[in-house]
VMD Tcl script that builds the backbone (N, CA, C; Angstrom):
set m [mol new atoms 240]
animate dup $m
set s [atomselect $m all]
$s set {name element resname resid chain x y z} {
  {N N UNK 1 A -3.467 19.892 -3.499}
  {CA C UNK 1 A -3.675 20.617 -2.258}
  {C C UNK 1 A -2.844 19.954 -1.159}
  {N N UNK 2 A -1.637 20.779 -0.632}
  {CA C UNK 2 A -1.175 19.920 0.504}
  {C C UNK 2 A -2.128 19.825 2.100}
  {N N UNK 3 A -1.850 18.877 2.566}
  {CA C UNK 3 A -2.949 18.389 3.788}
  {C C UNK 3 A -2.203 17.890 4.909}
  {N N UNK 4 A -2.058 17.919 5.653}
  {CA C UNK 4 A -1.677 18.020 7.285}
  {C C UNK 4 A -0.236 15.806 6.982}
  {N N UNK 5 A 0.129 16.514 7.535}
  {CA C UNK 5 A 1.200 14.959 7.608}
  {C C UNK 5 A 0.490 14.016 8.595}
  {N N UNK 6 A -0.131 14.668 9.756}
  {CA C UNK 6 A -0.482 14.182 11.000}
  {C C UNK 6 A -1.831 14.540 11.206}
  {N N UNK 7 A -2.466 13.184 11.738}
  {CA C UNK 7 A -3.927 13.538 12.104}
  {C C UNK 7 A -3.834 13.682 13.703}
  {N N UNK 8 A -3.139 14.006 14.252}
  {CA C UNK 8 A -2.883 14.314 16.033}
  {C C UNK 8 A -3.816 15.099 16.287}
  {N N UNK 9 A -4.096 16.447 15.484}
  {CA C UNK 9 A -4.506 17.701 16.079}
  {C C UNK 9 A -6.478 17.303 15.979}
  {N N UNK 10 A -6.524 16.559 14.470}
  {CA C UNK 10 A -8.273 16.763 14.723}
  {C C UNK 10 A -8.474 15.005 14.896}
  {N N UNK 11 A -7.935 13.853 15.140}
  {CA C UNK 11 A -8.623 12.748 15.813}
  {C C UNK 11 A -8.983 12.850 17.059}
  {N N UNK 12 A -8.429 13.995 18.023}
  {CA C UNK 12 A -9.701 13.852 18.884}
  {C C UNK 12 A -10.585 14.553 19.014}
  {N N UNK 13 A -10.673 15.618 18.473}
  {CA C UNK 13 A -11.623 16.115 17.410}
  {C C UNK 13 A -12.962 15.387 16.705}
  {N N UNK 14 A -12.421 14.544 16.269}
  {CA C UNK 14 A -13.492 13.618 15.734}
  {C C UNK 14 A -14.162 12.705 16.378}
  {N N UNK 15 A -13.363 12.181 17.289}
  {CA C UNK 15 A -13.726 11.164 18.169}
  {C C UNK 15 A -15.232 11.853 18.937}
  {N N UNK 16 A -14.802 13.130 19.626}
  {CA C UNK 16 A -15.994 14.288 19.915}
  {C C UNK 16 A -17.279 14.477 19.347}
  {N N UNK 17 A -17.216 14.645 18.277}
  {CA C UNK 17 A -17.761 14.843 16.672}
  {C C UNK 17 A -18.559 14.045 16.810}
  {N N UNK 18 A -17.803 12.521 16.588}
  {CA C UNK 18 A -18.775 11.394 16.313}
  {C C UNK 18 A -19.702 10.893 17.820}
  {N N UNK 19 A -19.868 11.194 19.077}
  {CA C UNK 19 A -19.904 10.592 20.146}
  {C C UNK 19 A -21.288 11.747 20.255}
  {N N UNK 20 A -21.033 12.566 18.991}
  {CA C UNK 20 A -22.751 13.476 19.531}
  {C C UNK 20 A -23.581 13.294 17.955}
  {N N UNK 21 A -22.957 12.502 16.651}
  {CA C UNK 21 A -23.649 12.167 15.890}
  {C C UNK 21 A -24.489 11.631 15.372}
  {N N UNK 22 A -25.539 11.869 15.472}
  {CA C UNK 22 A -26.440 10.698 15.177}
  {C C UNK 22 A -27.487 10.160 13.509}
  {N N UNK 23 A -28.028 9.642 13.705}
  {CA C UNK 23 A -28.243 8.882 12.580}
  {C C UNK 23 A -29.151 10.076 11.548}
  {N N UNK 24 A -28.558 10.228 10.214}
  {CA C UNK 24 A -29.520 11.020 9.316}
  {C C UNK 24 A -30.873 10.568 9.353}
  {N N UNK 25 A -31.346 11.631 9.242}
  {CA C UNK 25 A -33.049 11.173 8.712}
  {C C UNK 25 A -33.576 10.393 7.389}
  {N N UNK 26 A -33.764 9.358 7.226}
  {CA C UNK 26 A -34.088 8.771 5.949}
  {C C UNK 26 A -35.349 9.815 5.149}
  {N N UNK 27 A -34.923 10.547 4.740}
  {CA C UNK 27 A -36.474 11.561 4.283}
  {C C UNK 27 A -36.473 11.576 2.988}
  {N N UNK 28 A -36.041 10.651 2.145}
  {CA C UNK 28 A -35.951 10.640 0.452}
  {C C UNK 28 A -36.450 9.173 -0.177}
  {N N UNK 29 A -37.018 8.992 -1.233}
  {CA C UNK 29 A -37.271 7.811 -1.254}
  {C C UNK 29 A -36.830 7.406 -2.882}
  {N N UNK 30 A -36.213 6.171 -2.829}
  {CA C UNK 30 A -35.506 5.786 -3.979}
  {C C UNK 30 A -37.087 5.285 -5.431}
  {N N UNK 31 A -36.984 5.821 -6.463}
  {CA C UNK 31 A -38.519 5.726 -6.917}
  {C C UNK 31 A -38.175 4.305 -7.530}
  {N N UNK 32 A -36.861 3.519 -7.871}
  {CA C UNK 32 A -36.682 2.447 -8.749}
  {C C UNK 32 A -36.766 1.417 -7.579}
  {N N UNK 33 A -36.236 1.686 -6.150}
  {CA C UNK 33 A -36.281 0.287 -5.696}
  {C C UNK 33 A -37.542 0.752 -4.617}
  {N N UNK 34 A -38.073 1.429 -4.156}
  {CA C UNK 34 A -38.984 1.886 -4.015}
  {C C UNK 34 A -38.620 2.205 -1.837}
  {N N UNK 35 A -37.236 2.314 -1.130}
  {CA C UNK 35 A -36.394 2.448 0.023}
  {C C UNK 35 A -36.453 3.829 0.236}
  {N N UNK 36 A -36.404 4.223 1.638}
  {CA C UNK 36 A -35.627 5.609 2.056}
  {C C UNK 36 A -34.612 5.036 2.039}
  {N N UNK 37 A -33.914 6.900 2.085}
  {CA C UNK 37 A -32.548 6.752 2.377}
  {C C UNK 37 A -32.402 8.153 2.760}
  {N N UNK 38 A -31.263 8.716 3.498}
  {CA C UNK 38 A -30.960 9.988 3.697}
  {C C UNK 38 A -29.974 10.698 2.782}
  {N N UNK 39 A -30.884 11.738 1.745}
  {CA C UNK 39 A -29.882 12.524 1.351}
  {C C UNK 39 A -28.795 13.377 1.625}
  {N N UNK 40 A -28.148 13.951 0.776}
  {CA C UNK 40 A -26.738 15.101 1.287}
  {C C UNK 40 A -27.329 16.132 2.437}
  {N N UNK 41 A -28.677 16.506 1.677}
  {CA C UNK 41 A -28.866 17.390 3.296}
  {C C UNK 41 A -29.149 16.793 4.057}
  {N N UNK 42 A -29.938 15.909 4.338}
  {CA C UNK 42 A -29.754 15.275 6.262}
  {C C UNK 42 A -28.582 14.754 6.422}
  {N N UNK 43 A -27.903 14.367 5.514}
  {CA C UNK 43 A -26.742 13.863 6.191}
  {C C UNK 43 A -25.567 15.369 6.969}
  {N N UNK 44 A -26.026 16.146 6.058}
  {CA C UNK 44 A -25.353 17.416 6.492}
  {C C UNK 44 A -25.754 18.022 7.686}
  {N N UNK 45 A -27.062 17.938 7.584}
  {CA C UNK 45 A -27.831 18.435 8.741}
  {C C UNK 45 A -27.056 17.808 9.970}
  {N N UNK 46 A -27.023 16.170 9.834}
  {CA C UNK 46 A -26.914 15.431 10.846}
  {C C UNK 46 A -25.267 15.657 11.873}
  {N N UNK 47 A -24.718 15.989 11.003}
  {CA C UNK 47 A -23.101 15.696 11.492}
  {C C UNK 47 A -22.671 17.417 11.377}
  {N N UNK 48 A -23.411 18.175 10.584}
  {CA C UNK 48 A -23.032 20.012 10.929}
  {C C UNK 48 A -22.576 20.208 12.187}
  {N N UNK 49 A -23.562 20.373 13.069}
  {CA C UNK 49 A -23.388 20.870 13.938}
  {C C UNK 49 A -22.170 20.251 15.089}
  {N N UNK 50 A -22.515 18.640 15.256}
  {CA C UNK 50 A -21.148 18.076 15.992}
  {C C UNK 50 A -19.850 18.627 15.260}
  {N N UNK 51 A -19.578 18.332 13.661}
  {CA C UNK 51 A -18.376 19.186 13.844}
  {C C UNK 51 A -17.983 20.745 13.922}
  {N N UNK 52 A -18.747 21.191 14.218}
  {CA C UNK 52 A -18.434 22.538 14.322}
  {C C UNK 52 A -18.769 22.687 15.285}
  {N N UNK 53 A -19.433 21.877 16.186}
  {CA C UNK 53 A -18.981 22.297 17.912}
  {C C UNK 53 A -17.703 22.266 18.351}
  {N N UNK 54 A -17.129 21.239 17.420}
  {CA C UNK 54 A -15.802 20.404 17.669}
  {C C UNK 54 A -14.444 20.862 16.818}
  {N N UNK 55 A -14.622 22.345 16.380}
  {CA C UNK 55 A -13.889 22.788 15.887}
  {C C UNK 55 A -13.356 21.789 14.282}
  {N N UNK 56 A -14.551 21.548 13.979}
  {CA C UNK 56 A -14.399 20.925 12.846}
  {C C UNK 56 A -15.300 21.747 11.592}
  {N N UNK 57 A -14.690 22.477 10.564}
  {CA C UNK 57 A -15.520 22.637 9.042}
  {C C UNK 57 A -15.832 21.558 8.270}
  {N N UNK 58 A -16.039 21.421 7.275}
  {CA C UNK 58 A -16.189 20.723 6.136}
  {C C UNK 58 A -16.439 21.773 4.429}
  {N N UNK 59 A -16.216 21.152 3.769}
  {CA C UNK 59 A -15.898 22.001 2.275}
  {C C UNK 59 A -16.411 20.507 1.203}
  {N N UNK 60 A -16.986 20.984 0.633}
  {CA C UNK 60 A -17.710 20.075 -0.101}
  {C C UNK 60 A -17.713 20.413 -2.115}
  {N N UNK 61 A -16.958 19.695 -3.000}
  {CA C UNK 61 A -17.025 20.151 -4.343}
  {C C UNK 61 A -17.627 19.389 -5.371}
  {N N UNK 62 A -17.831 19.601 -6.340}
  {CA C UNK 62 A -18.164 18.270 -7.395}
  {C C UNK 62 A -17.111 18.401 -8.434}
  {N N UNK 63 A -16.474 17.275 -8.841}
  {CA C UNK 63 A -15.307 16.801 -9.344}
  {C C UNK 63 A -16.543 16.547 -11.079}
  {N N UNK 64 A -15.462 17.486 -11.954}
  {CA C UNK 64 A -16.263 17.165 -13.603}
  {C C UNK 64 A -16.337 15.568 -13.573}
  {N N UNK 65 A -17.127 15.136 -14.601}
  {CA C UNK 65 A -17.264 13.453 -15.085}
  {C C UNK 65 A -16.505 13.620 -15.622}
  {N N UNK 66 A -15.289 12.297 -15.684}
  {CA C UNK 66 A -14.412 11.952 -16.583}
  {C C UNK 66 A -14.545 11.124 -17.714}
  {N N UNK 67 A -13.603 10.805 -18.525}
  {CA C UNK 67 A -14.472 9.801 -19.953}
  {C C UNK 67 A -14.533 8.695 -19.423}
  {N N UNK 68 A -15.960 8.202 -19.688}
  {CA C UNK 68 A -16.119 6.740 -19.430}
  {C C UNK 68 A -16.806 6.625 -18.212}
  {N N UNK 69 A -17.005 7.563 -17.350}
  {CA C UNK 69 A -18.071 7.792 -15.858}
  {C C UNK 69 A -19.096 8.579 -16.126}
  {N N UNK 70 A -19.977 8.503 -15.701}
  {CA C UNK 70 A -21.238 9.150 -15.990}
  {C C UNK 70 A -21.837 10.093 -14.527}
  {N N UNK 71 A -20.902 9.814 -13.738}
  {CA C UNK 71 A -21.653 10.387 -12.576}
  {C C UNK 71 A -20.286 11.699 -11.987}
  {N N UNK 72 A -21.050 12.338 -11.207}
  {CA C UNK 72 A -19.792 13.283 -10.685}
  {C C UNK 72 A -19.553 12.753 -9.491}
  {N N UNK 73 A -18.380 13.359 -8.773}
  {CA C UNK 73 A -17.772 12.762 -7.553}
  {C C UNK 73 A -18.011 13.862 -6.676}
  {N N UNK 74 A -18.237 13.915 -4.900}
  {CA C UNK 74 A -18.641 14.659 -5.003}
  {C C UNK 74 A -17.494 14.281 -3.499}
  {N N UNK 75 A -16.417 15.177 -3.315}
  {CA C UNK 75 A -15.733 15.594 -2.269}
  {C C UNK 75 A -15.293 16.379 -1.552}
  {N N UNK 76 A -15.490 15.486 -0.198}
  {CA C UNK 76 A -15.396 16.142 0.934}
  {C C UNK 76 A -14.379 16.583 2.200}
  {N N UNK 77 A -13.593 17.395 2.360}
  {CA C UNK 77 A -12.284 17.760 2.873}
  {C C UNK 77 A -12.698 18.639 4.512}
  {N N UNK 78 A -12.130 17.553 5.619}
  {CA C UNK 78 A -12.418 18.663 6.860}
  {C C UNK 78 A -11.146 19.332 6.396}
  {N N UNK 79 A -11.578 20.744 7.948}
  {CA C UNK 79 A -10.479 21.183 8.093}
  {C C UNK 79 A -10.865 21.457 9.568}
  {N N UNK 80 A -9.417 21.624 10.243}
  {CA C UNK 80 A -9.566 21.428 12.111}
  {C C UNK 80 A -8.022 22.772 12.158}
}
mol reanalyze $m
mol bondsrecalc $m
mol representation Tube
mol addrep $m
């Protein structure tokens, strides 16, 4: 996928973004070490709306397991 040469147009963009972001909600709890933590949706929840005030999307995929990994990858691409 080609992707921008220059981050000019959305770093201040982000800078925006981040200056109204605030901290996910820890609302999940790990059952082995027995911790919150904030899953994909609060974290989504948390930062949605700043970037898309801020003329920022996001696009989100899961990458197959490859041999020898057991977990999927799970990436995330703005676009401004």
């Amino acid at each position: 996928m080609k992707t921008s040469d220059s981050l000019k147009a959305i770093a201040p963009a982000l800078l925006e973004a981040q200056k109204q972001i605030t901290f996910a909600l820890k609302d999940s709890v790990n059952p082995h070490f027995k911790n919150r933590y904030a899953d994909v949706s609060a974290v989504i929840e948390a930062v949605k709306g700043p970037l898309n005030k801020n003329g920022i999307t996001f696009l989100q995929s899961l990458s197959d397991v490859q041999a020898g990994e057991t977990r999927q990858r799970l990436t995330t691409r703005l676009l401004h």
